[in-house]
C-alpha positions in Angstrom: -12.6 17.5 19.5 -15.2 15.6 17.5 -18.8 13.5 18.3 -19.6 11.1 16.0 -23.5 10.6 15.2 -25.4 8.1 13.0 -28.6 8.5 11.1 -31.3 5.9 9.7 -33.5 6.4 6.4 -36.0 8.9 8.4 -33.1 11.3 9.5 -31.4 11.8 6.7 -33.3 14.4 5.3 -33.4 16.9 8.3 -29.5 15.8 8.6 -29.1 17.2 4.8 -31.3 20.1 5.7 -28.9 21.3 8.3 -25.4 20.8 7.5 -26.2 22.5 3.9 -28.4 25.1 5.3 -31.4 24.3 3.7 -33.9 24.9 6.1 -35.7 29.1 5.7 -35.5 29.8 9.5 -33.7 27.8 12.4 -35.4 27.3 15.8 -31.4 26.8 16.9 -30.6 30.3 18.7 -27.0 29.5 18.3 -26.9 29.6 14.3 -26.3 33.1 12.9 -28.0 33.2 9.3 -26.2 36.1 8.8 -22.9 34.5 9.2 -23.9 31.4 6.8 -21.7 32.7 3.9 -19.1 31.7 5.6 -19.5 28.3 5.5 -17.9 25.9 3.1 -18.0 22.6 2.0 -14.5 20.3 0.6 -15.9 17.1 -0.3 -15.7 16.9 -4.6 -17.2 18.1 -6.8 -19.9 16.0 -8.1 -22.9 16.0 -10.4 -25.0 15.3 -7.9 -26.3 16.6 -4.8 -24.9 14.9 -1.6 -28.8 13.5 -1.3 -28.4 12.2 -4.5 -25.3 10.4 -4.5 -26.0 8.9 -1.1 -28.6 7.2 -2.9 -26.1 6.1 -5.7 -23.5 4.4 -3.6 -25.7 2.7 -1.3 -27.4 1.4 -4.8 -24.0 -0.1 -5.6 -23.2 -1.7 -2.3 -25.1 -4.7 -0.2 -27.7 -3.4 2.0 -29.7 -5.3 4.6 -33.5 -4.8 3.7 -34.1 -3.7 7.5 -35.8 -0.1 8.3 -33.7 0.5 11.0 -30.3 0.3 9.0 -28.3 3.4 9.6 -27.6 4.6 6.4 -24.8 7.5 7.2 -22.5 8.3 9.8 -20.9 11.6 10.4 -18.0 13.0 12.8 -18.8 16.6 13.8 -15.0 17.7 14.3 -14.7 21.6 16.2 -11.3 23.5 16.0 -9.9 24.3 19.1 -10.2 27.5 20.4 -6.9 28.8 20.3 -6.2 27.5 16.6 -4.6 30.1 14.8 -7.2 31.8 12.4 -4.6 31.5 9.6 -4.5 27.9 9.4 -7.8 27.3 10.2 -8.8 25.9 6.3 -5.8 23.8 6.6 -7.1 22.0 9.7 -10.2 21.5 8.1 -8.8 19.6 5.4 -6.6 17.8 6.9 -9.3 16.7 9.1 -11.4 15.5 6.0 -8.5 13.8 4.6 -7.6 12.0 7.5 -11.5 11.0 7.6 -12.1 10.3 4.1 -8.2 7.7 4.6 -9.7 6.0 7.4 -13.4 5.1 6.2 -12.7 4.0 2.4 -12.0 6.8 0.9 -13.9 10.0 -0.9 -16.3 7.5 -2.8 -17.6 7.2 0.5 -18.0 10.9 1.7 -21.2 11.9 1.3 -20.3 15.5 2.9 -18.2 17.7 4.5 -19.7 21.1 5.3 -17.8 24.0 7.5 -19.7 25.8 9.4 -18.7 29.0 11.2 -22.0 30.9 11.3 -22.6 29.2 14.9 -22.1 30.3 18.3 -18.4 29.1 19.4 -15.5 27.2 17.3 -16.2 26.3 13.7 -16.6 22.5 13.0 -17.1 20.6 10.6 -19.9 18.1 9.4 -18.4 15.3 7.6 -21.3 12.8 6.3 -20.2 9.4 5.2 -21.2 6.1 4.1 -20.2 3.3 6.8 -18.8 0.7 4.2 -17.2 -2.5 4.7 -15.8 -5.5 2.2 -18.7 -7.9 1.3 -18.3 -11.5 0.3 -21.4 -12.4 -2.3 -23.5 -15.6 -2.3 -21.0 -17.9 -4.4 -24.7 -19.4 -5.8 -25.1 -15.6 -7.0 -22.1 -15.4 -8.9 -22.2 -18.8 -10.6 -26.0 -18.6 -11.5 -25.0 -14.9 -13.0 -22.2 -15.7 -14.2 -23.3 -19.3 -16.3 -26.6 -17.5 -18.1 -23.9 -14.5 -19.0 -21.8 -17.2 -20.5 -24.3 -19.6 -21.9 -27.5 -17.6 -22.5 -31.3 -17.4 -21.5 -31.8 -20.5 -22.8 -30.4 -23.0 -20.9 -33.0 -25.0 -19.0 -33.3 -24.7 -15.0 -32.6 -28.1 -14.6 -29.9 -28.0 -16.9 -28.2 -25.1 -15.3 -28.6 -26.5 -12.2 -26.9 -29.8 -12.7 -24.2 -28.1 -14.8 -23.7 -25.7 -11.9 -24.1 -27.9 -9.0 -26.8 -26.6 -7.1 -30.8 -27.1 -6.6 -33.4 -25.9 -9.2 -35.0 -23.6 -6.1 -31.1 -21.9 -6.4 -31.2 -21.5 -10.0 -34.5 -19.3 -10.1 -34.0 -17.4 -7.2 -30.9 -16.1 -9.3 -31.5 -16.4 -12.7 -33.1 -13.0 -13.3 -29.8 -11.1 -11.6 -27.4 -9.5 -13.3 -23.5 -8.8 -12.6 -24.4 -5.6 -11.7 -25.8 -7.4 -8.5 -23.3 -9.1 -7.4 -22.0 -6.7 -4.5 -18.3 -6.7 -2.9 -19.1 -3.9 -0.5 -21.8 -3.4 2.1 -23.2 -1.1 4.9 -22.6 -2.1 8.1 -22.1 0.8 10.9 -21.4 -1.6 13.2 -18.4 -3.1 11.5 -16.9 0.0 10.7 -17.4 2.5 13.9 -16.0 -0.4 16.4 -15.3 0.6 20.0 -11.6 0.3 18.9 -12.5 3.1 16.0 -14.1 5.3 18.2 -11.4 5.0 21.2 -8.4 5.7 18.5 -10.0 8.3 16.5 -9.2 11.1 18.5 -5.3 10.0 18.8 -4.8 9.0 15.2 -6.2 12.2 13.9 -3.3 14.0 16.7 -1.2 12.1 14.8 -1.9 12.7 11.6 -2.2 16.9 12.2 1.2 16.6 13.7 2.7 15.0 10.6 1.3 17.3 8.3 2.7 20.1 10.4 -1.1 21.3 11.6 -0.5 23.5 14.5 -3.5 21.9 16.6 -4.6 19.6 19.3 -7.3 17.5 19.3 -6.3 15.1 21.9 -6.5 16.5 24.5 -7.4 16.2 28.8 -11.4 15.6 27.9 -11.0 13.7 24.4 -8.8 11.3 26.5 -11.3 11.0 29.6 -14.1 10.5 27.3 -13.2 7.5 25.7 -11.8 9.6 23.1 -15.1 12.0 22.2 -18.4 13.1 23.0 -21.9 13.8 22.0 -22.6 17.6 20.3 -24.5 18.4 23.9 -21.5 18.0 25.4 -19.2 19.8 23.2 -21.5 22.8 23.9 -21.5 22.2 27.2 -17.6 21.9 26.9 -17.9 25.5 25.6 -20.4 27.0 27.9 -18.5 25.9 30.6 -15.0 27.1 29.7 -16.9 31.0 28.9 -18.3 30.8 32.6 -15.3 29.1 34.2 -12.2 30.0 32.4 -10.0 27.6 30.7 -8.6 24.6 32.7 -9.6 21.9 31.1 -9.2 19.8 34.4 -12.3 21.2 35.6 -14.3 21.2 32.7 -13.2 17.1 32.3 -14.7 16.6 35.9 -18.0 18.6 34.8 -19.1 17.1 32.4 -18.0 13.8 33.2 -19.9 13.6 36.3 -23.2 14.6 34.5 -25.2 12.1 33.2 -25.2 12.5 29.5 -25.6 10.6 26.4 -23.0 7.6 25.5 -20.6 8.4 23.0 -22.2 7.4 19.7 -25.4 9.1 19.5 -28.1 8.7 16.7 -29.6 11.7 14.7 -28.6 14.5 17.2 -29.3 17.8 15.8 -30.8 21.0 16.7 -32.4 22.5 13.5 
């Protein structure tokens, strides 16, 4: 089962700090620091941190010069508990995979960190960049474009009547280069739609069952829910099955008739 969270400029940091084990102590009882050599990561391998090349792919994309943009989103996927230990990596990946397929591919994975050094199922953090196609200002392109082809020289006025726009258009794009004309952008909104979010759980069932994956992720709750839920309720999921047993009937009707958070939740993590 998997929650999906998103995180502005202000969270990424104690988001990093987290899922890569950064931090020297954890006020989170349930993480086991003797257990964190365990963990594992599968994105690629790259030459730069994942802080670092968040930084570079949201440099080459179009981003809305608003504080409140949320810069990442990451699916927080937990094996189910009677996964057989064996194929356990092999869930993992196929569950990155089928995450890194569905939101643009790896350019756009920031992360993917496994942990098992917490109390219950291992899950996975995967970190990714919410990207979208972009269609650029078509004054952008032609004002780049003409100075690339004809040179600094070339009067405002000139360019402008040669292009077919105002003078005010002219210098308000004359000093850009092609490396600013953008074809992608961030938007969280336009990728994580309701429909995402409700066919998430099902497609990933789908995909596990093609690849022969032994596991089931859509299951009694996922289904109820909307198709997932917030990392409280996961652990309530779990505190509730050790006290209760296993029917997952009961622990649908538990949870659902507590008031918790909404399905997407922003920055949730206990560090």
């Amino acid at each position: 089962m998997g929650a999906v969270t998103k995180f502005k400029s202000e969270a990424r940091n104690n988001q990093f700090r987290h899922v890569l084990r950064k931090n020297s102590g954890y006020k989170n009882a349930d993480i086991d620091t003797d257990k964190s050599h365990l963990n594992y990561t599968l994105e690629p391998e790259r030459k730069e941190a994942p802080e670092q090349y968040l930084k570079k792919r949201l440099s080459e994309v179009h981003v809305m010069n608003r504080a409140d943009v949320n810069e990442m989103a990451g699916w927080i996927i937990t094996a189910p508990a009677d996964i057989k230990p064996e194929i356990e990596k092999d869930f993992f990946k196929a569950c990155y995979e089928f995450v890194a397929d569905r939101y643009g591919g790896e350019k756009n994975i920031v992360t993917a960190a496994v942990h098992k050094d917490e109390s219950g199922e291992p899950h996975m953090h995967i970190l990714f960049t919410p990207i979208t196609e972009y269609i650029p200002s078509k004054n952008l392109v032609n004002v780049v474009r003409y100075y690339k082809e004809h040179g600094r020289d070339v009067s405002v006025s000139q360019a402008a009547r040669d292009i077919g726009c105002s003078r005010k258009t002219v210098r308000r794009y004359r000093d850009k280069a092609e490396a600013d004309i953008k074809y992608e952008k961030l938007s969280y909104d336009s990728v994580l739609t309701r429909k995402d979010l409700v066919t998430f759980h099902p497609d990933l069932q789908k995909y596990l069952d093609k690849q022969g994956i032994d596991a089931k992720v859509h299951t009694g709750i996922t289904k109820k829910n909307g198709g997932n839920m917030t990392v409280k309720q996961l652990k309530m999921q779990r505190d509730y099955l050790i006290e209760h047993g296993t029917d997952i009937s009961s622990v649908v009707e538990h949870i659902t008739d507590m008031n918790t958070e909404p399905v997407t939740v922003e920055n949730e993590i206990e560090i």
